[in-house]
MARLO-783156 format. One record per residue (C-alpha): x, y, z. Coordinates in steps of 0.001 Angstrom, whole numbers, m for minus. Last residue first. Example, Ala and Ser with C-alpha at 12.3 -4.5 7.8 and 13.67 -1.06 7.14 Angstrom:
east/north/up
13670/m1060/7140;
12300/m4500/7800;
***
This chain:
east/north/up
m19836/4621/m10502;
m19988/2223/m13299;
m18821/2659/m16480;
m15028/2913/m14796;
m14034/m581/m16091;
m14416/651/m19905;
m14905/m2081/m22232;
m11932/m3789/m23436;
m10216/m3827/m26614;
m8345/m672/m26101;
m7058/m2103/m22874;
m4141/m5002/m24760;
m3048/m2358/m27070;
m3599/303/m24193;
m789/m1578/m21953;
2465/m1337/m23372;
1711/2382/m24332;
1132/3090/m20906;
m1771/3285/m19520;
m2071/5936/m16512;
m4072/8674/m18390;
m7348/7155/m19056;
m8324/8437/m22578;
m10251/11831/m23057;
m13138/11363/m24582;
m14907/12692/m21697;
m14495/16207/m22262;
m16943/18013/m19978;
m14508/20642/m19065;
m13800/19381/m15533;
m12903/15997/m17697;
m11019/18356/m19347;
m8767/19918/m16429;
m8800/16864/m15070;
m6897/14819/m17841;
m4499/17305/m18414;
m3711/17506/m14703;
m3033/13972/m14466;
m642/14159/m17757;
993/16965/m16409;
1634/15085/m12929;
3039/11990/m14792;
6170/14044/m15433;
7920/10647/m16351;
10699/10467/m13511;
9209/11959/m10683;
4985/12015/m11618;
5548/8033/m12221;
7847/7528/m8845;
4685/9151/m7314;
2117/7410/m8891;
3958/4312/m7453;
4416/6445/m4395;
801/6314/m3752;
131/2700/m5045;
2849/1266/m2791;
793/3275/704;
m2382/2077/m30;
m1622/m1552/783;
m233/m518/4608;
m3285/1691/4685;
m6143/m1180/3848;
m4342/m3596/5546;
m4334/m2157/8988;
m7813/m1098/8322;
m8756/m4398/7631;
m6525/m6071/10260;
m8047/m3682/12894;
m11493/m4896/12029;
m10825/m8550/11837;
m8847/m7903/15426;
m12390/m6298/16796;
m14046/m9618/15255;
m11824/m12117/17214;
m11724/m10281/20485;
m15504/m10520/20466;
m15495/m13804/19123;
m13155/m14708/22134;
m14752/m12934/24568;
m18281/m14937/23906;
m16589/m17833/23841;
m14809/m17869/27275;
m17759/m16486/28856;
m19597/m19746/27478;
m17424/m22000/28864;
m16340/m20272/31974;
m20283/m20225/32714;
m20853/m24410/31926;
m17804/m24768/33891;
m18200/m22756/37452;
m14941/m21742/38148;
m16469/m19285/41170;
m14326/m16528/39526;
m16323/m16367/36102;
m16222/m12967/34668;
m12331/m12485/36056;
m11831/m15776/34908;
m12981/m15657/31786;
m11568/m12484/30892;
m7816/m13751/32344;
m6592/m14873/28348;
m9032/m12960/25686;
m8753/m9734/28238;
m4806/m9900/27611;
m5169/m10777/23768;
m7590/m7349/23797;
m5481/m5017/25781;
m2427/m5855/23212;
m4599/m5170/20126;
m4777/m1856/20021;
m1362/m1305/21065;
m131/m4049/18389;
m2359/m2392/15938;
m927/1171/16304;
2548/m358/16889;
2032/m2236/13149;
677/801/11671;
3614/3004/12306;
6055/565/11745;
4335/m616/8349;
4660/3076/7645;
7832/3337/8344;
9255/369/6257;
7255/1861/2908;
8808/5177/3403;
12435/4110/4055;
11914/1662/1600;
10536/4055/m1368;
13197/6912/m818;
16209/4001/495;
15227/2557/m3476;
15149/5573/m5339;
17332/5303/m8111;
15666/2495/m9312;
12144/1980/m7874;
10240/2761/m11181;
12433/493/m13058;
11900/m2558/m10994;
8089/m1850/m11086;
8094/m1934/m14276;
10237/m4999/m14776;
7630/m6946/m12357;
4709/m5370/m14392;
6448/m6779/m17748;
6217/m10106/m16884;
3184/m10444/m14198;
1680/m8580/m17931;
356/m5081/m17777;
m3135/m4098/m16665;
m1397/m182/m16132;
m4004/214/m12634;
m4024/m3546/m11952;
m664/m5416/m12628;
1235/m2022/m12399;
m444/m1524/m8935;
566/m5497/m7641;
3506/m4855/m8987;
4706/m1745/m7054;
6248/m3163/m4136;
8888/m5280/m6052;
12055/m3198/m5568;
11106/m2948/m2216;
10065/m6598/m1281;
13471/m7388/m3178;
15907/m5703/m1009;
13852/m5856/2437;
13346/m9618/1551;
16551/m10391/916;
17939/m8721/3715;
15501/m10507/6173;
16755/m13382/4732;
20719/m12393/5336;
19503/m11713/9344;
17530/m14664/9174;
20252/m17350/7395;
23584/m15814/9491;
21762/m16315/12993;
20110/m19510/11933;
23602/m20759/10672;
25551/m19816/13461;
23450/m21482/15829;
23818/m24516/13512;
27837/m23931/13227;
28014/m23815/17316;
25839/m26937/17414;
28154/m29016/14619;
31217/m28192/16216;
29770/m28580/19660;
29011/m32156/18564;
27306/m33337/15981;
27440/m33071/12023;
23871/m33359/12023;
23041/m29977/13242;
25551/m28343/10151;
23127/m30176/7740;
20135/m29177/10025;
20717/m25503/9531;
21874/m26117/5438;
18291/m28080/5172;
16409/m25479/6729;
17467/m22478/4961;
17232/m24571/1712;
13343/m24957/2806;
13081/m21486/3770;
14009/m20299/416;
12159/m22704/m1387;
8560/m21661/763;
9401/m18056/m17;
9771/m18395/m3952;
7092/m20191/m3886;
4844/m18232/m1944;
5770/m15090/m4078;
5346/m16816/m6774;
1556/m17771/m5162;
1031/m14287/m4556;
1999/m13046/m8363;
m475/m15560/m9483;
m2929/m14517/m6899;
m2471/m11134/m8368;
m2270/m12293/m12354;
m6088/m14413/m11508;
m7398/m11085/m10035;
m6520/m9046/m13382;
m9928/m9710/m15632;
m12341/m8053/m13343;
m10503/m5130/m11208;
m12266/m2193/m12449;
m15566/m3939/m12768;
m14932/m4886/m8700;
m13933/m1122/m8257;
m17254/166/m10054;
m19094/m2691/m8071;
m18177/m1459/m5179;
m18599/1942/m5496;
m15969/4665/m7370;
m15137/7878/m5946;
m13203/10128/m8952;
m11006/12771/m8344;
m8054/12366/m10243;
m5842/10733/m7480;
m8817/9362/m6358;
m9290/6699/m9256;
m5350/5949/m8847;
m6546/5130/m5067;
m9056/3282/m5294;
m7359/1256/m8185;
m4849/443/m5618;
m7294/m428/m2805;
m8288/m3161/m5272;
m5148/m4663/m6040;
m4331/m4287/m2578;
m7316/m6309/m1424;
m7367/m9139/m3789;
m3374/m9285/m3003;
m4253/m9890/492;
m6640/m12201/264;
m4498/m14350/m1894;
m1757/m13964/607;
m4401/m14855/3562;
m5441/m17599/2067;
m2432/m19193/1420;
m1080/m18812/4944;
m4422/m20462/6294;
m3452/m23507/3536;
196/m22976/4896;
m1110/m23878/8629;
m3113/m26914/7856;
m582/m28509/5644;
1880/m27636/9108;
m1466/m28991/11593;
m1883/m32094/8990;
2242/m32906/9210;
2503/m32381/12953;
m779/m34700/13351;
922/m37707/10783;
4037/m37330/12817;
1925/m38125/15833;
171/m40909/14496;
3019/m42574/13328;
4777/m42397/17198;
1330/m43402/18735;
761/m46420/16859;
2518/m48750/18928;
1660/m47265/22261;
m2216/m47466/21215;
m4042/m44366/20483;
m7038/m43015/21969;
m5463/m39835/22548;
m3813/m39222/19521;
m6351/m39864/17607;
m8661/m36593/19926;
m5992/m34452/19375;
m5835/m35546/15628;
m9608/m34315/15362;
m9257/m31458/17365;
m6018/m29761/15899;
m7605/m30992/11977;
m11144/m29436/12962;
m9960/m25954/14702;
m7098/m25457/11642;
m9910/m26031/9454;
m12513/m23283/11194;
m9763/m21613/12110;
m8441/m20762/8575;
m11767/m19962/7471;
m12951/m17794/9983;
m10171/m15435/9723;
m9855/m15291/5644;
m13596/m14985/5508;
m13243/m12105/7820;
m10310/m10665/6216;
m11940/m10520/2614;
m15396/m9410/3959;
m13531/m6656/6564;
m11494/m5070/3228;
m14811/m5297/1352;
m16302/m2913/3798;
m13630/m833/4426;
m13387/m165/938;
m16713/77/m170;
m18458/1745/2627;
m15173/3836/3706;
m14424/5993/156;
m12441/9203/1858;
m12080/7989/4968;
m10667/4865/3579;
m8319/6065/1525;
m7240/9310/3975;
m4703/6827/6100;
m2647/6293/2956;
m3116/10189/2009;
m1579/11723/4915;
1113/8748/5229;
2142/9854/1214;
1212/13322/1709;
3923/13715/4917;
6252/12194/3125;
6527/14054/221;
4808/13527/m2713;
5464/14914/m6660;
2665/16749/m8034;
m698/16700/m8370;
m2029/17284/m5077;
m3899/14052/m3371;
m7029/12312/m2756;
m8954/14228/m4916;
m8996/16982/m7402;
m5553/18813/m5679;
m4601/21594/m8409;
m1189/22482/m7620;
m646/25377/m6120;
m369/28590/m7468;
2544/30741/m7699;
1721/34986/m8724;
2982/35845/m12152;
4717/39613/m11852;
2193/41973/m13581;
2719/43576/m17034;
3787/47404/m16831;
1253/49011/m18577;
m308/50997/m15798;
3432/51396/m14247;
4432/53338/m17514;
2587/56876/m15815;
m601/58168/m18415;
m521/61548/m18479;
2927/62315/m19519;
5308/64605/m17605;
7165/66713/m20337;
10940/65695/m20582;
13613/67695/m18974;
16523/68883/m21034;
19762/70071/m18913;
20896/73346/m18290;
21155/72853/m14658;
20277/76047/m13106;
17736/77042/m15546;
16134/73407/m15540;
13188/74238/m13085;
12203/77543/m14531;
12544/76500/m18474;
10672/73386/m17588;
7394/74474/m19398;
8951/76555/m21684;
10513/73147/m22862;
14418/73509/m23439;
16034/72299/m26448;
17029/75900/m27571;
18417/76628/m24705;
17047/79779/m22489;
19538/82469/m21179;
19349/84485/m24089;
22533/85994/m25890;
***
């Protein structure tokens, strides 16, 4: 009987003798040059100001101090207009009325002194919200603004001025609106604050000063509640007013929606950079009121007038313009900062990060028909009508 199987190669009939099993024939080409390669991760594409895909931290302060670097001549710029018309204006009139009732008050008589006195507290306090006024509408010009810089960025674009003011036309009257509610809604809640404090004053007697103390205690620390609460849920109207063009309506319930279920995410953010920016300024800024107070009399230590005069005003529009500048860079981050994790609440819950790519990847392509990705179906009824705010660049 032979010693070789039937199913054995004659090729492998020395190697298998021992074992008796079959062998295949080695084939020329090994699997491994078909086998289909493992899919390597790539990142995210990152057009502009940011990666497209949800933030972290670190991206969100990354990319609020990266607006202006990235775009300086118009933002910066218009960001140092708006604050130094808001600056000069409010001293300029509360410079006159001070002054001017400073100078009644002096050449009052005994009997008019007490109605001219209230009528001075009452002009400086008119005086005072009027500034405060400005600087909210000023304010919510310039983060209305900054957030359209930044959803342009987001997909690459770098508008100009006038690309960003064409951008903006038609939804500055709904920010001062949303200011002024906001003023309203501040000025009644200080007022009742006020009234309860000097209700529990007027009772008299340690009763009625322990209760007032008590009062202003309880009434800031449940204030600055309120506004923490609210000032969170409501960070993101000013960039649903602008970048979506909704309704004051419909962009305060957006922006309610978008914070939901990540409120301490979007206050814990929002708080720390206004910490960050705040001790960055106050440092600056800290040298500055110190030379503003002693710099005319360490320039002038003979005390002679006409000098101490004129030193004094020269150091104070100094100090005056370098705090414009720091207030415009101040406010140019701190306003950055809600339209960043507004696109990032959108890329979170709504996948907003496919739609951004989709809308590179053909504008990359040459496809310019493609419509602008962050309107919302509540919003391109009311856009479809309008010309296109990104015309200019």
């Amino acid at each position: 009987m032979s010693n070789n199987s039937p199913w054995q190669s004659p090729d492998s009939s020395a190697n298998s003798s021992e074992s008796g099993l079959y062998s295949p024939p080695e084939s020329a080409s090994s699997p491994q040059q078909y086998a289909t390669p493992a899919p390597s991760w790539t990142p995210p594409p990152k057009p502009g100001l940011i990666p497209l895909r949800p933030l972290t931290l670190g991206t969100v302060l990354s990319a609020s101090l990266m607006v202006m670097r990235r775009n300086p001549r118009p933002i910066f710029g218009l960001s140092v207009i708006v604050m130094g018309i808001i600056t000069v204006a409010s001293l300029i009139l509360v410079g006159i009325v001070t002054f001017s009732n400073l100078e009644r008050n002096l050449s009052a008589s005994e009997a008019d002194a007490a109605t001219i006195e209230a009528g001075t507290i009452a002009s400086i306090i008119l005086a005072g919200l009027f500034a405060v006024s400005l600087s909210l509408i000023g304010g919510a010009i310039l983060q209305g603004i900054i957030s359209l810089e930044v959803a342009r960025g987001a997909v690459g674009e770098k508008l100009r001025l006038r690309g960003l003011w064409n951008a903006a036309k038609g939804r500055l009257w709904a920010l001062i609106g949303w200011s002024a509610l906001v003023a309203v809604v501040s000025v009644i809640g200080i007022a009742v604050f006020a009234l309860v404090t000097a209700l529990f004053f007027a009772i008299g007697g340690t009763a009625g000063a322990v209760f007032g103390v008590l009062a202003i205690l309880a009434g800031i620390v449940i204030g600055l509640v309120i506004m923490a609460w609210l000032g969170t849920f409501l960070a993101l109207v000013p960039s649903a007013l602008m970048i979506e063009r909704l309704t004051l309506g419909r962009a305060i319930r957006r922006s309610w929606s978008l914070v939901s279920g990540s409120f301490w995410r979007t206050f814990g953010i929002l708080a720390l950079i206004i910490i960050i920016v705040q001790t960055v300024a106050g440092i600056v800024t800290t040298p500055l009121s110190f030379i503003g107070s002693f710099g005319s009399v360490l320039l002038n230590p003979t005390g002679n007038e006409s000098v101490n005069t004129a030193s004094f005003i020269a150091i104070y529009l100094v100090t005056t313009v370098i705090s414009v500048a720091i207030g415009a860079v101040t406010i140019i981050i701190q306003s950055a900062a809600p339209a960043l994790l507004y696109i990032d609440l959108r890329m979170r819950k709504e996948g907003f990060d496919l739609e951004l790519t989709r809308f590179v990847e053909a504008r990359q392509a040459g496809d310019s028909s493609v419509p602008d990705p962050y309107l919302t179906p509540d919003s391109k009824a009311a856009r479809s009508a309008e010309p296109s705010p990104y015309a200019v660049s």
